[in-house]
C-alpha positions in Angstrom: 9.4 13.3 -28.8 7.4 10.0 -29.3 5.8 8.8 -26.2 3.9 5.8 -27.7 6.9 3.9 -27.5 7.5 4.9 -23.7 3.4 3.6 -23.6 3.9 0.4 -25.4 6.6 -0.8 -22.9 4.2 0.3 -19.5 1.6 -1.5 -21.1 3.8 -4.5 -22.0 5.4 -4.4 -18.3 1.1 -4.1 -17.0 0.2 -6.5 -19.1 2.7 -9.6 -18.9 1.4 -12.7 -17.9 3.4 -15.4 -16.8 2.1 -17.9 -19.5 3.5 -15.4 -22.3 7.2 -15.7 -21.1 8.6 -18.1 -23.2 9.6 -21.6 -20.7 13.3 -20.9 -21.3 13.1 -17.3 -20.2 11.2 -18.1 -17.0 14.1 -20.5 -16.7 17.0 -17.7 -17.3 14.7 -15.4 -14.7 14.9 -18.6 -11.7 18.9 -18.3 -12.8 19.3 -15.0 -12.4 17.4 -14.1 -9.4 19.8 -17.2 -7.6 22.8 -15.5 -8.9 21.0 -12.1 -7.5 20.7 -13.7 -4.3 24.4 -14.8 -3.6 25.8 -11.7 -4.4 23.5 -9.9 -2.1 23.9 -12.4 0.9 27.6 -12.8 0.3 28.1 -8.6 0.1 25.9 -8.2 3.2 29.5 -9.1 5.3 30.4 -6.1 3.7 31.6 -3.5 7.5 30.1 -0.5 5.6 26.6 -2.4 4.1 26.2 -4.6 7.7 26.3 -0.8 9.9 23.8 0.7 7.6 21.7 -2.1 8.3 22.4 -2.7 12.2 21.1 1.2 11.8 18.2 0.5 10.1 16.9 -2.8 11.4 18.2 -2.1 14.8 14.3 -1.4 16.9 12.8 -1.1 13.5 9.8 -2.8 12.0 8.1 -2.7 8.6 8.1 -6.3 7.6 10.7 -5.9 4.8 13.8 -8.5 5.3 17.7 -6.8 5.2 19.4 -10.0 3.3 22.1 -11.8 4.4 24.7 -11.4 7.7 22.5 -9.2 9.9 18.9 -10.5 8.6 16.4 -7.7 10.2 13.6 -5.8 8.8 12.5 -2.9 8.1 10.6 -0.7 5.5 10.6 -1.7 2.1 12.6 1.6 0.8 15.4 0.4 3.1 15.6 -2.7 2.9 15.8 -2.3 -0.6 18.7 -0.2 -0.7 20.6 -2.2 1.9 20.5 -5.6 -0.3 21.3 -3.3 -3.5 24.3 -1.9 -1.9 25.2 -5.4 -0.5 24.8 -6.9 -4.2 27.2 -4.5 -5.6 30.0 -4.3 -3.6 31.5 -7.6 -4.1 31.6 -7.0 -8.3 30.0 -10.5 -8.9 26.0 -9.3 -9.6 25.0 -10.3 -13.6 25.4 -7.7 -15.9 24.3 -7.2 -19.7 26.6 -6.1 -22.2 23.7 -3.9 -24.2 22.9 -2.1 -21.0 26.2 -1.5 -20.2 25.4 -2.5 -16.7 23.8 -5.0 -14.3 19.7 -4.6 -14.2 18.9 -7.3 -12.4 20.6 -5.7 -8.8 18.7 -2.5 -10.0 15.2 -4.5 -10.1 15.3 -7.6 -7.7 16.0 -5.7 -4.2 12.8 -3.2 -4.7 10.5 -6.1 -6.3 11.6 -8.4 -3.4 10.8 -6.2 -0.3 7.7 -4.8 -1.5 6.4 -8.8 -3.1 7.4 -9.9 0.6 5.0 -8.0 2.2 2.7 -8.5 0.2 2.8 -12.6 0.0 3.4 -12.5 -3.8 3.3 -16.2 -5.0 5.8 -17.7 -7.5 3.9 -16.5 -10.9 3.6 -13.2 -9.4 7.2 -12.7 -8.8 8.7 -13.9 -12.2 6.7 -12.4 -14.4 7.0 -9.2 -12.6 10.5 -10.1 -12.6 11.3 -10.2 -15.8 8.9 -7.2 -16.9 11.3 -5.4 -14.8 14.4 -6.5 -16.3 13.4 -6.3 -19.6 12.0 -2.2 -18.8 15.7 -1.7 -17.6 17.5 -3.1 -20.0 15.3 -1.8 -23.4 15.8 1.7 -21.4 19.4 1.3 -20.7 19.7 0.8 -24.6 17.5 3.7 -25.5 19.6 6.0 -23.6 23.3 4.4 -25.6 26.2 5.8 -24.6 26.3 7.3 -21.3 27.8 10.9 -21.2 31.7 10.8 -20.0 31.9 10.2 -16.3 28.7 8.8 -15.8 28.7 5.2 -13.9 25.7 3.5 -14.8 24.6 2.3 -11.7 21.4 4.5 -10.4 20.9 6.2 -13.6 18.4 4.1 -15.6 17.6 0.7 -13.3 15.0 2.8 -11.6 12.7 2.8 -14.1 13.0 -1.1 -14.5 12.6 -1.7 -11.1 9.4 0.5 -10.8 8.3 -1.6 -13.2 8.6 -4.6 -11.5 7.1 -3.6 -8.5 3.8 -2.1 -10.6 3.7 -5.3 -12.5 3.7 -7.3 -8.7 1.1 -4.6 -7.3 -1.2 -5.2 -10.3 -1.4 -1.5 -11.4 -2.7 -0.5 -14.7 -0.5 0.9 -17.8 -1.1 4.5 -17.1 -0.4 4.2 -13.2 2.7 1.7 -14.5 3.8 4.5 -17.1 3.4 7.3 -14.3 6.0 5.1 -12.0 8.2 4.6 -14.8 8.3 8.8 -15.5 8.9 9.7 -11.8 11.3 6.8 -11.7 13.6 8.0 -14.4 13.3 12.0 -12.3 14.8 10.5 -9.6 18.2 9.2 -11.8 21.5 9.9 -10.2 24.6 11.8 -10.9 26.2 9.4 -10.7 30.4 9.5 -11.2 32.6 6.8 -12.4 35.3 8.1 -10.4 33.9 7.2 -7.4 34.9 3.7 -8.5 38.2 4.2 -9.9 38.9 6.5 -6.7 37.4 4.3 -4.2 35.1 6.3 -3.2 32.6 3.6 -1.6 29.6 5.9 -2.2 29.3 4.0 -5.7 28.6 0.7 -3.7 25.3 2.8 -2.9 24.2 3.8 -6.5 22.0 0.8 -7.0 20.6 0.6 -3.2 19.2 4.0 -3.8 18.2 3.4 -7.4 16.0 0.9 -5.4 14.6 2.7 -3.1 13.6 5.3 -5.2 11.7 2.5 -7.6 9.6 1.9 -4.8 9.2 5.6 -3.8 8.0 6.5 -7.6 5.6 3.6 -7.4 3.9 4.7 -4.3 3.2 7.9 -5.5 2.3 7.3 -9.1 -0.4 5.1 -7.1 -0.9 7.8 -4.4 -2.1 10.1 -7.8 1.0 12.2 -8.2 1.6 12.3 -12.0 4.6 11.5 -14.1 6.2 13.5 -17.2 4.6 13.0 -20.6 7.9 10.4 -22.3 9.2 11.0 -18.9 11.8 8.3 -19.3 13.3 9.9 -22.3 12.7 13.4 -20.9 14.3 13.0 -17.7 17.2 10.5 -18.4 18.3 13.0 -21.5 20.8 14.5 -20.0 22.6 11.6 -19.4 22.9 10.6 -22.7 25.7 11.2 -24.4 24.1 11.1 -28.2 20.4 11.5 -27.0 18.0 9.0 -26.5 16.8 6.3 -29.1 13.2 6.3 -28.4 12.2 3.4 -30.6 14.4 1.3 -28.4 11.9 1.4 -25.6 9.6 -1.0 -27.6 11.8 -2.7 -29.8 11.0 -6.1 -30.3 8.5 -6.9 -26.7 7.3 -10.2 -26.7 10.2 -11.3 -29.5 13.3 -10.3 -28.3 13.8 -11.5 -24.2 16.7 -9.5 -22.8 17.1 -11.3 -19.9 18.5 -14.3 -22.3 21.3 -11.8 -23.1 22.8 -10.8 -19.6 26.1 -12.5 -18.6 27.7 -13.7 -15.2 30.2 -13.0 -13.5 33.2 -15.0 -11.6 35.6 -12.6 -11.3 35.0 -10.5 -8.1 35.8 -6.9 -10.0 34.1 -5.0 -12.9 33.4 -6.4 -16.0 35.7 -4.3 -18.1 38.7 -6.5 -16.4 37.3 -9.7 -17.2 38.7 -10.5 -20.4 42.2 -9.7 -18.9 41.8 -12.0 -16.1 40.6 -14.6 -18.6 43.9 -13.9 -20.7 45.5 -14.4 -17.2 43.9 -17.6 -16.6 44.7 -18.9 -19.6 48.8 -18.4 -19.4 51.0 -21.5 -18.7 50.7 -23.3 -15.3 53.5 -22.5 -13.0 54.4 -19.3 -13.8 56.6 -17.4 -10.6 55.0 -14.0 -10.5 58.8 -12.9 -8.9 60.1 -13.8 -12.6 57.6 -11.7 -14.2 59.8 -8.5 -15.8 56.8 -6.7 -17.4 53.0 -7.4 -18.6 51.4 -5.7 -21.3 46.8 -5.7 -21.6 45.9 -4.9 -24.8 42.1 -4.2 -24.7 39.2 -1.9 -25.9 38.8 1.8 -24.8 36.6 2.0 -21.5 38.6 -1.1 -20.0 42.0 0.7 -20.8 40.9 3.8 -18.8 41.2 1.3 -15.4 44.8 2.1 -14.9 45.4 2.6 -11.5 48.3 1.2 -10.4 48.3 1.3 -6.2 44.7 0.8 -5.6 44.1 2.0 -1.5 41.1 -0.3 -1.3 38.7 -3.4 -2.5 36.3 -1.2 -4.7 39.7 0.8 -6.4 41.1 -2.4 -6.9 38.3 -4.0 -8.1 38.8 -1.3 -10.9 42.0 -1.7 -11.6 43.5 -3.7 -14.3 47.2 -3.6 -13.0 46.0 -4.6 -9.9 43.5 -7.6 -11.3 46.5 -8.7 -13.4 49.0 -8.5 -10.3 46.9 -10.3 -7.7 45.1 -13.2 -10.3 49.5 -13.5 -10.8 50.0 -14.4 -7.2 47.3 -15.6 -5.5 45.6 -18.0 -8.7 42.4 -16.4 -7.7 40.2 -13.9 -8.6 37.2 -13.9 -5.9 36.5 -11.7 -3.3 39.6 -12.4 -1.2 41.5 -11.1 -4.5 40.5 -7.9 -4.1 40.1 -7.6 -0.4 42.1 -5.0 1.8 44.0 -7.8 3.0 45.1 -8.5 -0.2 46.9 -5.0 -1.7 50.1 -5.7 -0.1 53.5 -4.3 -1.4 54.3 -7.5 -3.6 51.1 -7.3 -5.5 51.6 -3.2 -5.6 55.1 -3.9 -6.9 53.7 -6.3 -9.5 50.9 -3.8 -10.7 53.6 -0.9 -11.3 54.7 -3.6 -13.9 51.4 -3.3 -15.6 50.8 -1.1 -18.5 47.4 -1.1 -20.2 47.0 0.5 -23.8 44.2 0.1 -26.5 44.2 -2.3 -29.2 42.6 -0.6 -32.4 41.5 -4.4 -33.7 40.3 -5.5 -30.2 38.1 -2.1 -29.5 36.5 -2.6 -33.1 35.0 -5.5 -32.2 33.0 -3.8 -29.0 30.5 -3.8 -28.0 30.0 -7.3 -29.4 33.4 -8.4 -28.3 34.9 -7.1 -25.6 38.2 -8.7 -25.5 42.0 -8.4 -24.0 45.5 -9.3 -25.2 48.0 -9.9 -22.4 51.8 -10.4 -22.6 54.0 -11.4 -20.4 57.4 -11.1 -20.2 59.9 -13.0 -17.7 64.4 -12.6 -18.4 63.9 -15.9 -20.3 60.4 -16.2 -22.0 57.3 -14.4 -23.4 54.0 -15.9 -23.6 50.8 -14.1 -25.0 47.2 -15.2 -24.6 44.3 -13.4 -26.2 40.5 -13.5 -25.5 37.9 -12.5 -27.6 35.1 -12.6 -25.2 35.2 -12.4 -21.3 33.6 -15.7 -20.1 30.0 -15.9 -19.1 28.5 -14.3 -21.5 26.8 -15.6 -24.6 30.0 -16.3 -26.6 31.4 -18.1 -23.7 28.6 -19.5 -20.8 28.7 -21.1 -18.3 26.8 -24.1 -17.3 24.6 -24.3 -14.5 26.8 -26.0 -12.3 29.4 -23.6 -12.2 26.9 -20.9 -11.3 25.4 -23.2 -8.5 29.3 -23.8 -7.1 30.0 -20.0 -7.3 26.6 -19.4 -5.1 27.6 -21.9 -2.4 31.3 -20.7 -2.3 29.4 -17.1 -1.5 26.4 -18.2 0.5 27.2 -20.7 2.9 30.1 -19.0 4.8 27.0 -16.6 6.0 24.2 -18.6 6.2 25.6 -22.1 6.7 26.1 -24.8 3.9 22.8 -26.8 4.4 20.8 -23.4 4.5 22.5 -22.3 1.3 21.9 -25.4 -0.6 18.0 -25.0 0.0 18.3 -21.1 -0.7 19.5 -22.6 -4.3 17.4 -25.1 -5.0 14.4 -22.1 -3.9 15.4 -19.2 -6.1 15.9 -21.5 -8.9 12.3 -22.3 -8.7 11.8 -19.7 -7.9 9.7 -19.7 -4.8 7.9 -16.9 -3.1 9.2 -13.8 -1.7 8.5 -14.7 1.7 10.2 -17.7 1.5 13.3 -17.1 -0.4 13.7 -13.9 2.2 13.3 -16.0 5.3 16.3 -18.8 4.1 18.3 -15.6 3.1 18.6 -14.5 6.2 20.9 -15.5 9.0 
């Protein structure tokens, strides 16, 4: 194994200074932690994410700010996993296509309740930012394809976001390295079942990959040492066709990954998005009770979501039958979509008219293009849409002031719409931790 190239990215992540991130980046990083932010605040409603923190914040202290809804505090390992659980479980946190997951919920939550407590000011907390994201993501690359059944949530976004938080504490390459190593020991087993299940476990995955960013740091700075090419020694196993080493340091300082994540609208997983696009895009007016039959063509990990009679939010948020039966009737896809409320026997019925199949053409094109056919047939008419590209990505953006409607539409049912609209305006900036935690609180 070659550990310089797990050395050259702890010494990039040490090293980075805010005046080397290029002005557009810094600008993608103010983006991203906003987007961050909704998701967390909107996902802290969540009955499962606001008992865990009533538990935790309930008679506790430690300065560290639980998000959202119940807005107490705690200790920084707990707070962090609470506002990573609470950015998950809505399916609406950024992800990045390369990664094959969402780094910026596995980085932001740790960086933010240890900065906080700190009084990190705004340089501080972007560069350490984006040294985080762009650890996670180079990781997430070096380990490829993950093994089959792994989710990617809590598996490598450990190791970016003890990045982030040595980069905020100041800590030296070695010491950074170190938290990096005993980061990536502490990756989960994590399941993909869980999700297509329902098992709400998975809402957890990047909550604890959180805390246990900030548990490696401490010690790596307490003295305990990390693995020699740790990352790559640890995360292994979860690799299905080992790890690409070189893609640790591949192109720092010229290549900005956190210009190549994408957003999301669509409150379920990514792998359904270019369906509900296709969906979208179908003639106006179409009676979901005329529908006879829909047909997704689509690439190989989307066609695996199959499950026809989901028996809650997350299963449903991982279902394509379902996605296509309740974006059908309602002419939505957020959060209320996908709620409890909404798997009633008509959109059931619909889903069992849902079959999903891979496209050989359509799955050559990932992971560049991840894309979805959909056919519809009613007693009297067919129509067809394809999509090459799910939206909000870099084939398809979106501008700024869609993002900034999506945050509001989360945001101000918790924290009131006057309250929101400065939480915007703050993490766009962005400002400090302290601040940004105190107006994301209720």
């Amino acid at each position: 194994m070659a550990p310089e190239h797990e050395r050259d990215l702890a010494t990039f992540a040490a090293e980075l200074e805010t005046g080397a991130i290029p002005d557009r980046v810094r600008d993608r990083a103010g983006l991203t932690v906003a987007d961050t932010l909704g998701a967390i605040v909107a996902g802290s409603t969540d009955d499962a994410v606001g008992a865990l923190a009533r538990r935790w914040t309930e008679g506790a202290s430690g300065g560290a700010t639980v998000l959202g809804a119940d807005g107490g505090e705690t200790v920084p390992p707990l707070a962090a996993l609470c506002n990573g659980a609470a950015g998950t479980v809505l399916e609406l946190d950024e992800g990045h296509r390369f990664a094959a997951g969402h780094p910026a919920i596995h980085v932001l939550p740790a960086l933010l309740a240890d900065a906080e407590i700190g009084y990190g000011d705004s340089d501080a907390f972007v560069r350490s930012f984006v040294a985080g994201y762009e650890v996670a993501v180079r990781t997430a690359r070096a380990l490829g394809t993950l093994r089959s059944g792994y989710h990617p949530h809590g598996v490598w976004g450990a190791v970016g976001g003890a990045a982030a938080v040595a980069r905020s504490r100041g800590l030296d390459p070695e010491t950074t390295r170190s938290a990096m190593a005993i980061a990536a020991n502490y990756a989960q087993h994590t399941r993909f079942e869980a999700a297509t299940e329902g098992a709400t476990v998975r809402n957890a995955y990047a909550g604890m990959s959180n805390l246990a960013a900030l548990v490696a740091v401490d010690q790596a700075e307490a003295g305990f040492g990390g693995l020699e090419n740790g990352v790559a020694r640890h995360l292994e196993h979860a690799a299905a066709d080992g790890v690409d080493e070189a893609a640790l340091s591949t192109g720092l300082n010229e290549r900005w990954e956190l210009e190549h994540g994408y957003f999301k609208i669509h409150a379920a997983c990514r792998y359904t998005h270019p369906t509900l696009d296709a969906v979208a895009a179908l003639p106006d007016g179409l009676d979901p009770a005329t529908v006879e039959s829909v047909r997704v063509e689509t690439y190989p990990a989307a066609a695996r979501l199959t499950e026809r009679r989901p028996r809650n939010q997350l299963q449903a948020k991982f279902s394509i039958p379902f996605a296509v039966a309740t974006a059908l009737l309602r002419g939505d896809t957020g959060p209320t979509a996908f709620a409890d409320e909404a798997i009633t026997p008509e959109a059931i019925a619909l889903a069992e008219r849902v079959t999903v199949a891979v496209d050989d053409e359509i799955a050559a094109r990932a992971p560049e293009q991840r894309g979805a056919r959909v056919t519809v047939e009613t007693a009297d008419e067919r129509f067809s849409r394809e999509v090459a590209a799910p939206r909000g990505g870099e084939h398809d953006p979106f501008d700024e002031a869609r993002l900034e409607s999506k945050f509001r539409e989360l945001v101000a049912p918790v924290i009131g719409e006057d309250r929101a609209a400065t939480l915007w305006e703050g993490a766009r900036a962005p400002e400090p931790p302290r601040v940004l935690c105190t107006l994301a609180r209720r």
